[in-house]
PyMOL Python script that loads the backbone (N, CA, C, O; Angstrom):
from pymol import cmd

cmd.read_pdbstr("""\
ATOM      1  N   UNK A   1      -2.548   6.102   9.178  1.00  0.00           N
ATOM      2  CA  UNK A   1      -3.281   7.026   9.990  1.00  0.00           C
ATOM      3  C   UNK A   1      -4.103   7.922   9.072  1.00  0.00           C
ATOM      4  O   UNK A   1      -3.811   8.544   8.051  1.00  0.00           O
ATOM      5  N   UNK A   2      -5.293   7.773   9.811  1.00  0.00           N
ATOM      6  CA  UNK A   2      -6.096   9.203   8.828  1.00  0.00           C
ATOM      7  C   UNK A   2      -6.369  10.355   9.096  1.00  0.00           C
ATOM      8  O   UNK A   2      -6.670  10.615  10.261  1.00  0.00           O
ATOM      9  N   UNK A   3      -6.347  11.443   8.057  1.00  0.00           N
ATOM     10  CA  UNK A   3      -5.736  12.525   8.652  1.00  0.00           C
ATOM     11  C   UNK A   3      -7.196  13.274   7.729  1.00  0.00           C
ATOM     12  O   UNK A   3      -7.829  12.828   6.771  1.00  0.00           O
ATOM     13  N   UNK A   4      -7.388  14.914   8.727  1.00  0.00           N
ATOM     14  CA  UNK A   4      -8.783  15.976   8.137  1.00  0.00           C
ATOM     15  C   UNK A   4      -8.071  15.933   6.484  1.00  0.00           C
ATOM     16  O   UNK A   4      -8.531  15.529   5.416  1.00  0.00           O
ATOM     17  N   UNK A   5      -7.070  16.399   6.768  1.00  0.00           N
ATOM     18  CA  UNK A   5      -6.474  16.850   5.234  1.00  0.00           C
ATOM     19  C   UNK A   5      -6.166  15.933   4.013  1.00  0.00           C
ATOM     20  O   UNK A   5      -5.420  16.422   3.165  1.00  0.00           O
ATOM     21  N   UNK A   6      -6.671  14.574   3.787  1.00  0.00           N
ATOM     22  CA  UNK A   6      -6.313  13.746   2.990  1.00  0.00           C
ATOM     23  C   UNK A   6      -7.170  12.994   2.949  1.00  0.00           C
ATOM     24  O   UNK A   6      -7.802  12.952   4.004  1.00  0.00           O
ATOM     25  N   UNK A   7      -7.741  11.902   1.672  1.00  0.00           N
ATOM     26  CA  UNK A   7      -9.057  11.443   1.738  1.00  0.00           C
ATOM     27  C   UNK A   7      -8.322   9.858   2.204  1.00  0.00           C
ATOM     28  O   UNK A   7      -7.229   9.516   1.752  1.00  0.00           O
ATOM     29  N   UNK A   8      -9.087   9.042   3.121  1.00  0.00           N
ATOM     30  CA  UNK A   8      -8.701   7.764   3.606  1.00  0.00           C
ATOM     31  C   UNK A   8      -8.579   6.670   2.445  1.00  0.00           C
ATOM     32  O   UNK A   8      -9.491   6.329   1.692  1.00  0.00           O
ATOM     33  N   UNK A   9      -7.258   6.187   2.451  1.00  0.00           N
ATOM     34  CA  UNK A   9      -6.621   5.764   1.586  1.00  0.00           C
ATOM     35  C   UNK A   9      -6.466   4.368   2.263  1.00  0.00           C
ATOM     36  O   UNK A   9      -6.256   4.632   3.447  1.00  0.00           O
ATOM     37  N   UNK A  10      -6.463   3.055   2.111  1.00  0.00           N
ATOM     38  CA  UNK A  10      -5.661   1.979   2.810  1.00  0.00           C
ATOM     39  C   UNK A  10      -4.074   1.685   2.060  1.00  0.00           C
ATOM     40  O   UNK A  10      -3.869   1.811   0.853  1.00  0.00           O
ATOM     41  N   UNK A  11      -3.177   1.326   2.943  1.00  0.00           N
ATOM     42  CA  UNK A  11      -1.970   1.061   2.360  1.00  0.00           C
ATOM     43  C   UNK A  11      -1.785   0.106   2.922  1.00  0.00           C
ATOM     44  O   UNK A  11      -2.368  -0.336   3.912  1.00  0.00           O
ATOM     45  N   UNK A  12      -0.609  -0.470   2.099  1.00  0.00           N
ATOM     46  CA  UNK A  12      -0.662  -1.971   2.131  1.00  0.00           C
ATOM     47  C   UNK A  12       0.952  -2.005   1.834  1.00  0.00           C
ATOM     48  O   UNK A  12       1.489  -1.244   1.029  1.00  0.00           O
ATOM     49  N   UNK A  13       1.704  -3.080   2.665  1.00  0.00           N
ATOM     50  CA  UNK A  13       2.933  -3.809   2.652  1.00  0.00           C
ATOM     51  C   UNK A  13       3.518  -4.644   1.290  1.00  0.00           C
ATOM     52  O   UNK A  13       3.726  -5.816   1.604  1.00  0.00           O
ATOM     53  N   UNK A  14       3.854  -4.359  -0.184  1.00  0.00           N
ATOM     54  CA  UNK A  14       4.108  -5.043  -0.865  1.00  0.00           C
ATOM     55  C   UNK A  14       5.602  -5.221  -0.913  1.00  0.00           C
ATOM     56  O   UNK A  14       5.984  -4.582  -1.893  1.00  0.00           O
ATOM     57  N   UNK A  15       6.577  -5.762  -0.342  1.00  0.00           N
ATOM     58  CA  UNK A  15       7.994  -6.195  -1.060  1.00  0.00           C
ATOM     59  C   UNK A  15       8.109  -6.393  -2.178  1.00  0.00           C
ATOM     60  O   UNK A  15       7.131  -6.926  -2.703  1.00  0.00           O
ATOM     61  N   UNK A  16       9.272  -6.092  -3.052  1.00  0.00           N
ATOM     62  CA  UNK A  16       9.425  -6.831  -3.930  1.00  0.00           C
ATOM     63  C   UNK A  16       9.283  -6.076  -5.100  1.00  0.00           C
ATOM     64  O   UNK A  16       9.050  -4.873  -4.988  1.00  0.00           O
ATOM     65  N   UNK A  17       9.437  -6.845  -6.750  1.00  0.00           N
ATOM     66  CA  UNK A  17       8.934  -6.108  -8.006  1.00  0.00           C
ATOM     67  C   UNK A  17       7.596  -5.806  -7.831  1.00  0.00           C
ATOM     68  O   UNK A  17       6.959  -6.439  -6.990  1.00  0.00           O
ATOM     69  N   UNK A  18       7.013  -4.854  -8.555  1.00  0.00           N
ATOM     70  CA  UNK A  18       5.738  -5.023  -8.601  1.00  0.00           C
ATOM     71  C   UNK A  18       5.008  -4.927 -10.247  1.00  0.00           C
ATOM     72  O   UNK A  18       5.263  -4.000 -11.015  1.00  0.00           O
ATOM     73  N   UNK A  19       4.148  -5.979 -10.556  1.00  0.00           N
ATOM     74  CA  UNK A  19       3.946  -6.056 -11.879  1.00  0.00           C
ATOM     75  C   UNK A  19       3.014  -5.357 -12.052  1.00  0.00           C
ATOM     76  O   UNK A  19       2.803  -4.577 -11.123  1.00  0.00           O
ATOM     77  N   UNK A  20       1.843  -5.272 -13.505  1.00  0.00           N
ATOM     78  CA  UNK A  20       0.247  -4.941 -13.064  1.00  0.00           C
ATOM     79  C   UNK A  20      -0.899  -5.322 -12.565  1.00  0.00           C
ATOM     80  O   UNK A  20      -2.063  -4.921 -12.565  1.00  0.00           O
ATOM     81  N   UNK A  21      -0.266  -6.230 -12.121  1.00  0.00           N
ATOM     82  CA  UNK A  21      -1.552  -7.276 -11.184  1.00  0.00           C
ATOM     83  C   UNK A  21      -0.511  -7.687  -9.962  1.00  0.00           C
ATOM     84  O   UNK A  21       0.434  -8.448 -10.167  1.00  0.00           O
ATOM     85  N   UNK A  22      -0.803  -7.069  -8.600  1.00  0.00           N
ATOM     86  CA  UNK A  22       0.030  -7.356  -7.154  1.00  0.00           C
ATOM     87  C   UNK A  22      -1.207  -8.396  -6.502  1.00  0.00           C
ATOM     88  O   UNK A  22      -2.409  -8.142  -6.568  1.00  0.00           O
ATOM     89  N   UNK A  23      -0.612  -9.604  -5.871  1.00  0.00           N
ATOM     90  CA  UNK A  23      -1.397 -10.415  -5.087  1.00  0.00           C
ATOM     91  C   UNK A  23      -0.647 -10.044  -3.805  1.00  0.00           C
ATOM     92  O   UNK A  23       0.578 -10.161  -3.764  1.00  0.00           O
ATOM     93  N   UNK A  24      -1.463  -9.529  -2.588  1.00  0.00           N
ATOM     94  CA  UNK A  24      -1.151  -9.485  -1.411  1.00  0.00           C
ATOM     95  C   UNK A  24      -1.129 -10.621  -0.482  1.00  0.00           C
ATOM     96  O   UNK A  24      -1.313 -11.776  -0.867  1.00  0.00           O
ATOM     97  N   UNK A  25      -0.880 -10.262   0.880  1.00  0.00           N
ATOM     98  CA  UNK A  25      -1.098 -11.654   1.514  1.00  0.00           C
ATOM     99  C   UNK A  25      -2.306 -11.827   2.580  1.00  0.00           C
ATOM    100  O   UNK A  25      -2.960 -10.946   3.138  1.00  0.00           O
ATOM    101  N   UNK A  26      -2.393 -13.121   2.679  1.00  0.00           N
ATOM    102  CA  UNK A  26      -3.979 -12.865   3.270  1.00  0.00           C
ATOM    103  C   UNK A  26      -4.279 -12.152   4.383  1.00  0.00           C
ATOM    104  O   UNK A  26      -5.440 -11.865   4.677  1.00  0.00           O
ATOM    105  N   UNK A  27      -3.116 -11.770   5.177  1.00  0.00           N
ATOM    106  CA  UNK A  27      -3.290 -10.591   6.252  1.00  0.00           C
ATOM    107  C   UNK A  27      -3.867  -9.343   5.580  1.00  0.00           C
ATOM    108  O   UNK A  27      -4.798  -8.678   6.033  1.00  0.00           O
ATOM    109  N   UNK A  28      -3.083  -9.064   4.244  1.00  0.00           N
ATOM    110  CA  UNK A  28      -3.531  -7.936   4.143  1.00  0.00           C
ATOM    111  C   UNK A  28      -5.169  -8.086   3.187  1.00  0.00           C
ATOM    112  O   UNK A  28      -5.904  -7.099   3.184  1.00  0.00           O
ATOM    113  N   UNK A  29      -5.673  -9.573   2.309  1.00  0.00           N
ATOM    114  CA  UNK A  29      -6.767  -9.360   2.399  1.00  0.00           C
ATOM    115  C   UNK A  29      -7.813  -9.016   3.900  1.00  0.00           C
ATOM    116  O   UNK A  29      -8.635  -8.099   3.898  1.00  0.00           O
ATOM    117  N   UNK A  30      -7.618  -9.798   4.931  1.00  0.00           N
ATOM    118  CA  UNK A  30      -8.221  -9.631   6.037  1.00  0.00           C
ATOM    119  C   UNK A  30      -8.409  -7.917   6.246  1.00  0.00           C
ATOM    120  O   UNK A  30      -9.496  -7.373   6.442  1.00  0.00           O
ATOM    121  N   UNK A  31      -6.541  -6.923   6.118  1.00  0.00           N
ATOM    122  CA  UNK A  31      -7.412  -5.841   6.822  1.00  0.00           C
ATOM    123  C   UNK A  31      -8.142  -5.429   5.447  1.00  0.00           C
ATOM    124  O   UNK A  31      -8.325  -4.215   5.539  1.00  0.00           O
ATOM    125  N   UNK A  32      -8.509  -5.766   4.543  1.00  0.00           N
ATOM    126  CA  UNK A  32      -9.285  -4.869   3.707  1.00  0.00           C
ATOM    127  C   UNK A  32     -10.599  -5.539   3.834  1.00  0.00           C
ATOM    128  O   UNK A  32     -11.624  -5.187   3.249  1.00  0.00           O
ATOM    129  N   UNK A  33     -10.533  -6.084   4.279  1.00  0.00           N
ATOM    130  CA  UNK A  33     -12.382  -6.799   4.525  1.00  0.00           C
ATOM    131  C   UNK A  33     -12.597  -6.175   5.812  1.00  0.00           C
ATOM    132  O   UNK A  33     -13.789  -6.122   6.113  1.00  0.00           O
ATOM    133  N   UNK A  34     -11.733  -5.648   6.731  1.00  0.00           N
ATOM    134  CA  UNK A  34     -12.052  -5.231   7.915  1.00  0.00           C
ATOM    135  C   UNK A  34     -12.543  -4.263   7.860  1.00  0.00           C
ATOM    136  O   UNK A  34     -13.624  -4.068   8.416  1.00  0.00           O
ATOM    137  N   UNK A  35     -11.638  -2.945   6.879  1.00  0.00           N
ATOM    138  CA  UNK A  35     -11.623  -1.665   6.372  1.00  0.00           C
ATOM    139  C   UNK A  35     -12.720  -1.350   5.882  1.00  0.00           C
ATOM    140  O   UNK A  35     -13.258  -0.244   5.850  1.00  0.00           O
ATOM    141  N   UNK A  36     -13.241  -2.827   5.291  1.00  0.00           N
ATOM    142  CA  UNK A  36     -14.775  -2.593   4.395  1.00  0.00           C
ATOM    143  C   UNK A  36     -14.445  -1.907   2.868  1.00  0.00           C
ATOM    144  O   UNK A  36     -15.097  -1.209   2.092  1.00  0.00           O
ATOM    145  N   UNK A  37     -13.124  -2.469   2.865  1.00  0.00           N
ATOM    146  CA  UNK A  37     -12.808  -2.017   1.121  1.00  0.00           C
ATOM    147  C   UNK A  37     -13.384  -2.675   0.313  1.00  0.00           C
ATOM    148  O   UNK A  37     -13.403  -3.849   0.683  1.00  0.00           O
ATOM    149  N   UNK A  38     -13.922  -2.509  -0.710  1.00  0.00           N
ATOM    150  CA  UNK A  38     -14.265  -3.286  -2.153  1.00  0.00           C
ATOM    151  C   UNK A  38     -13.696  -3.393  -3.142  1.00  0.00           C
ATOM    152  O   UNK A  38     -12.513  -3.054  -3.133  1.00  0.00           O
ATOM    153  N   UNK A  39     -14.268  -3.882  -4.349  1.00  0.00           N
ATOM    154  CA  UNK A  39     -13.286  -4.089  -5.772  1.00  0.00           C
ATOM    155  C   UNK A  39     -13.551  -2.463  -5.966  1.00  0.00           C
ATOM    156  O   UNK A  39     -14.591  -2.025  -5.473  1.00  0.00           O
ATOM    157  N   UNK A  40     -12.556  -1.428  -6.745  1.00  0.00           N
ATOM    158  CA  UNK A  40     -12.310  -0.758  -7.215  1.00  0.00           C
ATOM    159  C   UNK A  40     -11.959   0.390  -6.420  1.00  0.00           C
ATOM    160  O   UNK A  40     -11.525   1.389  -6.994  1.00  0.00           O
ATOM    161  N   UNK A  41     -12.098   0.369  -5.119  1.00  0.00           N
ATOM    162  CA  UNK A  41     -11.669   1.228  -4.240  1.00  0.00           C
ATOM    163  C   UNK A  41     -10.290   1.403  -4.354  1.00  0.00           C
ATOM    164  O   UNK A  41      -9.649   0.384  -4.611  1.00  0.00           O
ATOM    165  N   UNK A  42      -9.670   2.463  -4.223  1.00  0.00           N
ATOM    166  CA  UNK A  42      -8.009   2.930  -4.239  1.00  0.00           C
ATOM    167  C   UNK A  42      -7.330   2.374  -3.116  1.00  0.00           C
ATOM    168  O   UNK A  42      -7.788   2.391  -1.974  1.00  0.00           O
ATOM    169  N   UNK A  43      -6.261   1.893  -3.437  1.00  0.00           N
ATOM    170  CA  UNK A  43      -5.500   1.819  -2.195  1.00  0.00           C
ATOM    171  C   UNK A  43      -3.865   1.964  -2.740  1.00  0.00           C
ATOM    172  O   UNK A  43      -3.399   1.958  -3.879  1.00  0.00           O
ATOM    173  N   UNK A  44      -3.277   2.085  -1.505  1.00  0.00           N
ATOM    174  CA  UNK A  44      -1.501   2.562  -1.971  1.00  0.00           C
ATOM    175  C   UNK A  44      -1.032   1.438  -1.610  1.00  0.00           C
ATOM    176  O   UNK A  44      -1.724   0.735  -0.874  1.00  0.00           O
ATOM    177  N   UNK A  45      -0.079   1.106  -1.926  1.00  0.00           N
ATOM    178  CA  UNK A  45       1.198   0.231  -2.052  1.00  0.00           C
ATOM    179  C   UNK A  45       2.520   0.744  -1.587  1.00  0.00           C
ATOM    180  O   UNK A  45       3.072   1.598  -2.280  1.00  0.00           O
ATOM    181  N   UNK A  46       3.181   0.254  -0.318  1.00  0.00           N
ATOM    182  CA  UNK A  46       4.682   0.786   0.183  1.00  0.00           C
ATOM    183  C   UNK A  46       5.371  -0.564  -0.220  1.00  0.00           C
ATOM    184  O   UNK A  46       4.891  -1.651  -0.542  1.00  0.00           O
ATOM    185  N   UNK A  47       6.780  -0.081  -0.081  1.00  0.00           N
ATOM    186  CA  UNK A  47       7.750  -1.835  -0.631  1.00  0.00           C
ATOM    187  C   UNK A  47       8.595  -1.456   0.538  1.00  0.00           C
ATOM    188  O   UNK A  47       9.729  -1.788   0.193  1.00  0.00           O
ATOM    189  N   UNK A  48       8.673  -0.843   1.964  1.00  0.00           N
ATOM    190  CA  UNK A  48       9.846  -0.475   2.260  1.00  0.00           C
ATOM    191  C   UNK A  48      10.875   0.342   2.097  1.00  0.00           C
ATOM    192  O   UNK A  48      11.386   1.150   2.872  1.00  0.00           O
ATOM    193  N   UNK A  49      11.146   0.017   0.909  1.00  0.00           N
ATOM    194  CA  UNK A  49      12.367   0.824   0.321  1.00  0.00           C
ATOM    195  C   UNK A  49      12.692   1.978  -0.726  1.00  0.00           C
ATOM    196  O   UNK A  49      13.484   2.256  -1.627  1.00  0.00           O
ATOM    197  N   UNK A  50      11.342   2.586   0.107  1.00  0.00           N
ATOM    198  CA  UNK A  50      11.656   4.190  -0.662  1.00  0.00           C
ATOM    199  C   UNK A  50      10.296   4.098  -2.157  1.00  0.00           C
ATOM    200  O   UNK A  50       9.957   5.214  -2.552  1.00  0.00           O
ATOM    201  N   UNK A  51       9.708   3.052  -2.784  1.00  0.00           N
ATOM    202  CA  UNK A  51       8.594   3.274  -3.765  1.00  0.00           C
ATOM    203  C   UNK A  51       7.576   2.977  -3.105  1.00  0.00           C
ATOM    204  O   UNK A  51       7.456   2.156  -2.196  1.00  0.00           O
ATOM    205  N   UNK A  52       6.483   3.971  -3.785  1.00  0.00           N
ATOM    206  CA  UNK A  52       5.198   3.764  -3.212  1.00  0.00           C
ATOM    207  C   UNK A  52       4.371   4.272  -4.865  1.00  0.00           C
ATOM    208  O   UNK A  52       4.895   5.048  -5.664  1.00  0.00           O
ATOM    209  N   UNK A  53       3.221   3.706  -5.025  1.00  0.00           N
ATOM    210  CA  UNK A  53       2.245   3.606  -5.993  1.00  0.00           C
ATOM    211  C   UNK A  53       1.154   3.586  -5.589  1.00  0.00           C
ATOM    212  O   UNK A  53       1.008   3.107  -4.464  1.00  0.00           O
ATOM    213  N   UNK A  54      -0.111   4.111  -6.353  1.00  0.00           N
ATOM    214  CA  UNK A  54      -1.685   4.044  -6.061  1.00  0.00           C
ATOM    215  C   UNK A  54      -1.529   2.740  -6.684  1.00  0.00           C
ATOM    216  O   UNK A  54      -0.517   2.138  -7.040  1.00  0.00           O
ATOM    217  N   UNK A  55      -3.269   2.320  -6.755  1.00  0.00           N
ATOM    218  CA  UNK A  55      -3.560   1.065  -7.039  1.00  0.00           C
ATOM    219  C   UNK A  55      -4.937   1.060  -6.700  1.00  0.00           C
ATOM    220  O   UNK A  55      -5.431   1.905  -5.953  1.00  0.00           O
ATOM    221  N   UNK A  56      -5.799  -0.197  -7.414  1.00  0.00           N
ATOM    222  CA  UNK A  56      -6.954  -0.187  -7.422  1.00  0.00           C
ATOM    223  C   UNK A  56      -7.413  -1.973  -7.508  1.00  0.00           C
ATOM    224  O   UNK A  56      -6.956  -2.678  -8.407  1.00  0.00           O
ATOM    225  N   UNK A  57      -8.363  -2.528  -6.441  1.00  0.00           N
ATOM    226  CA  UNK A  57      -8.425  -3.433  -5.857  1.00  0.00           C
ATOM    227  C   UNK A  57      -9.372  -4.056  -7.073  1.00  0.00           C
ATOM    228  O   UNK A  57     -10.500  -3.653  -7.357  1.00  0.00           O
ATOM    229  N   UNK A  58      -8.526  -5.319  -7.833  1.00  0.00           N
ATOM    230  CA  UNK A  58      -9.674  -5.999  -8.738  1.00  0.00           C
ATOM    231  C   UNK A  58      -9.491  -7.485  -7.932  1.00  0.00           C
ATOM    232  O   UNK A  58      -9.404  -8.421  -8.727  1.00  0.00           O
ATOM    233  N   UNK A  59      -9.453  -7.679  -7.215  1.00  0.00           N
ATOM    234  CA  UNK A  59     -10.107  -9.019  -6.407  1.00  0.00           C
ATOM    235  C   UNK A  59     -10.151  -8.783  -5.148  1.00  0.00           C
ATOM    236  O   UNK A  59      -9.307  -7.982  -4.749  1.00  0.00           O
ATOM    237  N   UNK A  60     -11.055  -9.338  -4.173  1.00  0.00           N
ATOM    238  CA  UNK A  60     -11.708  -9.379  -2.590  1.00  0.00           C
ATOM    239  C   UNK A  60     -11.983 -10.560  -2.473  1.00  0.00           C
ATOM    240  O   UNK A  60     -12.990 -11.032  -3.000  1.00  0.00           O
ATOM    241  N   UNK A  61     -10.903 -11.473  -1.555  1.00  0.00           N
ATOM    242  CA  UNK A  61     -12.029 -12.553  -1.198  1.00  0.00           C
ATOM    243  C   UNK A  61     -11.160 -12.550   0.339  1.00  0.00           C
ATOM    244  O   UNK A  61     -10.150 -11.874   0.534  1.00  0.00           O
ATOM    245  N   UNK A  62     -11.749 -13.384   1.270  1.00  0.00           N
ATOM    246  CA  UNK A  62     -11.475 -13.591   2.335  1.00  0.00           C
ATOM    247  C   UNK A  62      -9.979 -13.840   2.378  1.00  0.00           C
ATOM    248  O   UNK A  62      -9.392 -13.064   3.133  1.00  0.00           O
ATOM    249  N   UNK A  63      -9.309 -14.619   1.832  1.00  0.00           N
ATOM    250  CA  UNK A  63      -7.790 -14.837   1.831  1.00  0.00           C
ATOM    251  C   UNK A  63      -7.112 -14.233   0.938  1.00  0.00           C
ATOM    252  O   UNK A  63      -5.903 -14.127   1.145  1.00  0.00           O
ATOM    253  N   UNK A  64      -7.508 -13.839   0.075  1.00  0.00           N
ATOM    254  CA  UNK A  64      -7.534 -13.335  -1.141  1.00  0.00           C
ATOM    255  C   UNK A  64      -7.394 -11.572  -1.358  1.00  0.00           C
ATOM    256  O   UNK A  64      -8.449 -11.010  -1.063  1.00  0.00           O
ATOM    257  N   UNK A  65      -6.620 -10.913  -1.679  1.00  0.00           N
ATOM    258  CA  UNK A  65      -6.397  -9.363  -1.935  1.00  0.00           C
ATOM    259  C   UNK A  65      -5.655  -9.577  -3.282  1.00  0.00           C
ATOM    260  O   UNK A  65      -4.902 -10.547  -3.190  1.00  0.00           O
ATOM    261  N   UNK A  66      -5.621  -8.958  -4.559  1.00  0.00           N
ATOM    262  CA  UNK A  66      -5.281  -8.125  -5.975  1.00  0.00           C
ATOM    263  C   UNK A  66      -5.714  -7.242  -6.465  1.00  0.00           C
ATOM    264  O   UNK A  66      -6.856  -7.003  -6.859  1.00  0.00           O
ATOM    265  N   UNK A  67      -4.434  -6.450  -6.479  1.00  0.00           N
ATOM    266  CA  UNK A  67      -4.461  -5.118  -6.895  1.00  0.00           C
ATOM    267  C   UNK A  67      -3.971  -4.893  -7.952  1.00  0.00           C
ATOM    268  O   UNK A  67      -3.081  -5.683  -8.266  1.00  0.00           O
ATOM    269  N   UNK A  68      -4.271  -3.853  -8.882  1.00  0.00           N
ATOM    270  CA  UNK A  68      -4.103  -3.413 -10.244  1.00  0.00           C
ATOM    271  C   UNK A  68      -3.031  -2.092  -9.877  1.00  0.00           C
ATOM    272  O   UNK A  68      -3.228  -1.274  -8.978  1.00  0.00           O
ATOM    273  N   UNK A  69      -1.786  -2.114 -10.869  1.00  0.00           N
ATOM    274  CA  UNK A  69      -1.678  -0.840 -10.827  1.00  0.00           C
ATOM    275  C   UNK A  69      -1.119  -0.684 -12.243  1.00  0.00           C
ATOM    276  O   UNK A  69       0.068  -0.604 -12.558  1.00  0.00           O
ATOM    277  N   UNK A  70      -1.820  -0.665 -12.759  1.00  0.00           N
ATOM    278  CA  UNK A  70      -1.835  -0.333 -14.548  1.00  0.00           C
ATOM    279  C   UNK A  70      -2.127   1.166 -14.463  1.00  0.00           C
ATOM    280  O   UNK A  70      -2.974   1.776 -13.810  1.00  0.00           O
ATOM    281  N   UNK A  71      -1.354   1.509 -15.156  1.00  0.00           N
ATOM    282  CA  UNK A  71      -1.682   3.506 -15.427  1.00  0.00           C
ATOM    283  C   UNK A  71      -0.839   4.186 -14.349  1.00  0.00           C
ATOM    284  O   UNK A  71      -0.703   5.408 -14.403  1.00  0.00           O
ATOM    285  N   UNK A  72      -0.287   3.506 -13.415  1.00  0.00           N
ATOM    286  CA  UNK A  72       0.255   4.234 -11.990  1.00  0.00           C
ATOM    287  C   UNK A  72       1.537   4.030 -12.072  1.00  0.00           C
ATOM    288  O   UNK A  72       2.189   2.999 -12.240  1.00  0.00           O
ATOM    289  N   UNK A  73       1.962   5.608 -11.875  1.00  0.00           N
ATOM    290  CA  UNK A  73       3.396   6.311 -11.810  1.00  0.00           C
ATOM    291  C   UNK A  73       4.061   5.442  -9.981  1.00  0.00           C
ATOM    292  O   UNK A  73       3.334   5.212  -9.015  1.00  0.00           O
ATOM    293  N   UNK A  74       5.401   5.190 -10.065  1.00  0.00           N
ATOM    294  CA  UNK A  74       6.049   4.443  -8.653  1.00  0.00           C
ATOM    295  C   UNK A  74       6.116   5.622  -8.675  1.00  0.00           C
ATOM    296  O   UNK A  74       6.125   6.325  -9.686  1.00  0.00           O
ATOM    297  N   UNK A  75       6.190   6.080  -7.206  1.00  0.00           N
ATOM    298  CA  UNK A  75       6.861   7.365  -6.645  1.00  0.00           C
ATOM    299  C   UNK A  75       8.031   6.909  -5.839  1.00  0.00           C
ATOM    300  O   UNK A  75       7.902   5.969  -5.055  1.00  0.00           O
ATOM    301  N   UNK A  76       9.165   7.531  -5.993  1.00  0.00           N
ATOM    302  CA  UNK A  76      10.119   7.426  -5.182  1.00  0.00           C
ATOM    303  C   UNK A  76      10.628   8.334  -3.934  1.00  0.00           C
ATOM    304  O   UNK A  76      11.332   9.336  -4.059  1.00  0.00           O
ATOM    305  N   UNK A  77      10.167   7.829  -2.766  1.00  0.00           N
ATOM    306  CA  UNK A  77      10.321   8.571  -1.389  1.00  0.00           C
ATOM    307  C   UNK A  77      11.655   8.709  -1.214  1.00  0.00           C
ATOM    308  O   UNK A  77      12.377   7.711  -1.232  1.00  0.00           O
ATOM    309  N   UNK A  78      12.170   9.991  -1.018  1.00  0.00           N
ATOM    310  CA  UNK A  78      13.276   9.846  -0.134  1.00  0.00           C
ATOM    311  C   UNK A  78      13.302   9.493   1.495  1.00  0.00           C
ATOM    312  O   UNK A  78      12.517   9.710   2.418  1.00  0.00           O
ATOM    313  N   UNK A  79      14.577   8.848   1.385  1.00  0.00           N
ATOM    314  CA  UNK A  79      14.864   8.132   2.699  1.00  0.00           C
ATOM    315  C   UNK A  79      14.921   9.667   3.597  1.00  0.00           C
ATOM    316  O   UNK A  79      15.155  10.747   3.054  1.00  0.00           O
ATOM    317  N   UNK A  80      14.666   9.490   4.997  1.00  0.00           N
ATOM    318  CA  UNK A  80      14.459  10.719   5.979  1.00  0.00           C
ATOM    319  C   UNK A  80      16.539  10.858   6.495  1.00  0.00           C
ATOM    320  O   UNK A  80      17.405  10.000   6.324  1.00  0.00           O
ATOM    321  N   UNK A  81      16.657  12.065   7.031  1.00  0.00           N
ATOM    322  CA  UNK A  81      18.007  12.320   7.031  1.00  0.00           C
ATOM    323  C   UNK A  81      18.503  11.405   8.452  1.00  0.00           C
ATOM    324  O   UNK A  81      17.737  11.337   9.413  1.00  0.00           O
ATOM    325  N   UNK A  82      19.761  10.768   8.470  1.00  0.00           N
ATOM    326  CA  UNK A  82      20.084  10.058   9.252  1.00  0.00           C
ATOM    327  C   UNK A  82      20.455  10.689  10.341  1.00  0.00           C
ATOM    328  O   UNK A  82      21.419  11.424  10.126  1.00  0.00           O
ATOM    329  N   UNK A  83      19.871  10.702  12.022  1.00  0.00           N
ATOM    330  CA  UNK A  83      20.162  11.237  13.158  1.00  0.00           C
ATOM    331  C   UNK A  83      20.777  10.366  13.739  1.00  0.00           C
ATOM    332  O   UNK A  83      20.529   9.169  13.593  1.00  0.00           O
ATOM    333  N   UNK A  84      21.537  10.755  14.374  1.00  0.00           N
ATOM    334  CA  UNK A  84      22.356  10.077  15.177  1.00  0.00           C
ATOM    335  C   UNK A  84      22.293  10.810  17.157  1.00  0.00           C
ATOM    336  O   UNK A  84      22.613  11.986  17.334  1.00  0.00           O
ATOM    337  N   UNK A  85      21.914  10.032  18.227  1.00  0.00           N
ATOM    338  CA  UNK A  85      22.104  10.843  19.420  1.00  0.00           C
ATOM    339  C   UNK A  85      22.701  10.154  20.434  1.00  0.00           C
ATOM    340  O   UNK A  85      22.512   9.034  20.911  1.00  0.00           O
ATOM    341  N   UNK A  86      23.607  11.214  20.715  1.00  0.00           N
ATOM    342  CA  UNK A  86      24.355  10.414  21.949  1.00  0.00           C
ATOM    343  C   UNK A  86      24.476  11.424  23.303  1.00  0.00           C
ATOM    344  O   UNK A  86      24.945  12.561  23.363  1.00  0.00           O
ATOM    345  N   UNK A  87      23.867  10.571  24.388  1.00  0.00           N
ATOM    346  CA  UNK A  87      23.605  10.967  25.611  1.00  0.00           C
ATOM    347  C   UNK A  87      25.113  10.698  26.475  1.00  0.00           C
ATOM    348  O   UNK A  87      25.931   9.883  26.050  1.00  0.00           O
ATOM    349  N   UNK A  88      25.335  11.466  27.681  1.00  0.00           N
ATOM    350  CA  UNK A  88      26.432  11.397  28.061  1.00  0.00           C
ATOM    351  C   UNK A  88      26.110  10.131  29.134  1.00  0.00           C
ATOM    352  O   UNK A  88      27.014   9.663  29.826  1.00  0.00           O
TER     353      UNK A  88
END
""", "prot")
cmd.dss("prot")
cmd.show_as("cartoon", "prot")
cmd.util.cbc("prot")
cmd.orient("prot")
């Protein structure tokens, strides 16, 4: 979601290790051709499980998405506090 207060970022679904060169999958090349992203434009990286990293797009092709994240710190999200609700 894009928000007044933050500059539009695309993020993207990576599982897994991540090396300095991430190949996405062609869904996620598709939304970046949708997005109208190009080579060197920023984009973030989530794994699910709590890391997230910037990154910077050195390939575009139709099936095709790779991302660089050479120089980029993982950030580690904390998990949100566990609620529990029970209705009578």
């Amino acid at each position: 979601m894009e928000r007044a207060d933050r500059a539009p970022v695309g993020t993207f679904y990576a599982p897994g290790a991540w090396g300095p060169l991430v190949e996405l999958s062609e869904g996620a090349a598709h939304h970046a051709t949708v997005k109208r992203l190009s080579l060197g434009d920023p984009v973030r990286l989530t794994s699910g499980d709590g890391r997230r990293v910037r990154a910077t797009i050195t390939e575009l092709a139709k099936k095709r998405l790779v991302v660089s994240t050479v120089g980029e710190d993982v950030e580690l999200i904390a998990a949100p506090s566990h609620v529990e609700l029970w209705a009578p």
